[in-house]
C-alpha positions as CSV (number, residue, x, y, z in Angstrom):
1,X,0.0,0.0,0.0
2,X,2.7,2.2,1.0
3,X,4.5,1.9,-2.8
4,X,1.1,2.1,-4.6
5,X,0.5,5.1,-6.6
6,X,-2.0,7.6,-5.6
7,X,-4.6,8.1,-8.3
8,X,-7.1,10.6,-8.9
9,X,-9.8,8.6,-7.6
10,X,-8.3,8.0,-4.2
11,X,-7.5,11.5,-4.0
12,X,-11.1,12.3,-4.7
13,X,-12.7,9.6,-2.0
14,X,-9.7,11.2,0.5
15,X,-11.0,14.8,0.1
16,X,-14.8,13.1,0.3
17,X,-14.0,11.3,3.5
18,X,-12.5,14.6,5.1
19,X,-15.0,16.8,4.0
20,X,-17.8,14.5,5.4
21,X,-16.2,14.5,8.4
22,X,-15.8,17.8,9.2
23,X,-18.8,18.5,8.2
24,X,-20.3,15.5,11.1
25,X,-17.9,17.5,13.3
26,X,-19.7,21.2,12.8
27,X,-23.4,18.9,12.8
28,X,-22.3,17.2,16.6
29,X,-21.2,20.7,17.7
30,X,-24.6,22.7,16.6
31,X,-26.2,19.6,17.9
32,X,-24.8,19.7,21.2
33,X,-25.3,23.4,21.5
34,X,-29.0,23.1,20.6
35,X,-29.5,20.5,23.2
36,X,-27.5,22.3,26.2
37,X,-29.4,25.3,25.5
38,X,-32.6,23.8,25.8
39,X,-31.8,22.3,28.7
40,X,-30.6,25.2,30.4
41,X,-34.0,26.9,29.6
42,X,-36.4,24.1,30.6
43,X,-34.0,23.0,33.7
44,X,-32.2,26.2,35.2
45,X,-30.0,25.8,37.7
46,X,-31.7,28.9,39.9
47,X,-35.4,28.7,40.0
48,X,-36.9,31.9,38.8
49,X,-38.0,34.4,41.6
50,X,-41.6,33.9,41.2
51,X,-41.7,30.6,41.7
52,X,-39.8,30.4,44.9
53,X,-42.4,33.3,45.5
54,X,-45.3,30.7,44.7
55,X,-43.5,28.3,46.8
56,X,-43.4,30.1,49.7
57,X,-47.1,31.2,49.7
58,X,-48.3,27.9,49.2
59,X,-46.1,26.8,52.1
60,X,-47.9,29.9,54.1
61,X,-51.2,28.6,53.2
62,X,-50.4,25.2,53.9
63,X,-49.4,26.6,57.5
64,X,-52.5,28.3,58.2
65,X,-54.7,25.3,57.3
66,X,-52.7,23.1,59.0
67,X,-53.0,25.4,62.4
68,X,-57.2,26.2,61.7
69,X,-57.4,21.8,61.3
70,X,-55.3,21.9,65.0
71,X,-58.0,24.4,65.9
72,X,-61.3,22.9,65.1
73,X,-60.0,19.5,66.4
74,X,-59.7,21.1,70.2
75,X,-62.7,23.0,69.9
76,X,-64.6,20.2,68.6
77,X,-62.9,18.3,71.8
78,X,-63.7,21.0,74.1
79,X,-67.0,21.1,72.8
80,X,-68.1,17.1,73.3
């Protein structure tokens, strides 16, 4: 292989082969890029303000219904 002579055809699959891939190369790259920045705006890192904002009122609420449930059970007690 090493003595054979390099024809035009080789050349041409050689330039072929390169070119396709390089061109895979750029296609993984874009690919990767489209998939982190998806991610990264359906799964951020920091949750955005309002929902730790939602968050906390629900856990308020969750509170207060919890404490008026403790209520009613010792005035319903109190009351037998």
């Amino acid at each position: 292989m090493k003595d054979s002579q390099r024809t035009p055809e080789m050349f041409k699959r050689g330039c072929a082969t390169a070119g396709m891939v390089i061109t895979f190369q750029v296609l993984a790259v874009v690919c990767l890029w489209s998939l982190m920045a998806f991610l990264q705006r359906h799964f951020p890192s920091r949750p955005d303000k309002q929902i730790l904002h939602a968050s906390a009122q629900r856990t308020e609420k969750m509170k207060l219904v919890h404490d008026l449930q403790g209520k009613e059970a010792l005035v319903n007690i109190l009351l037998s």
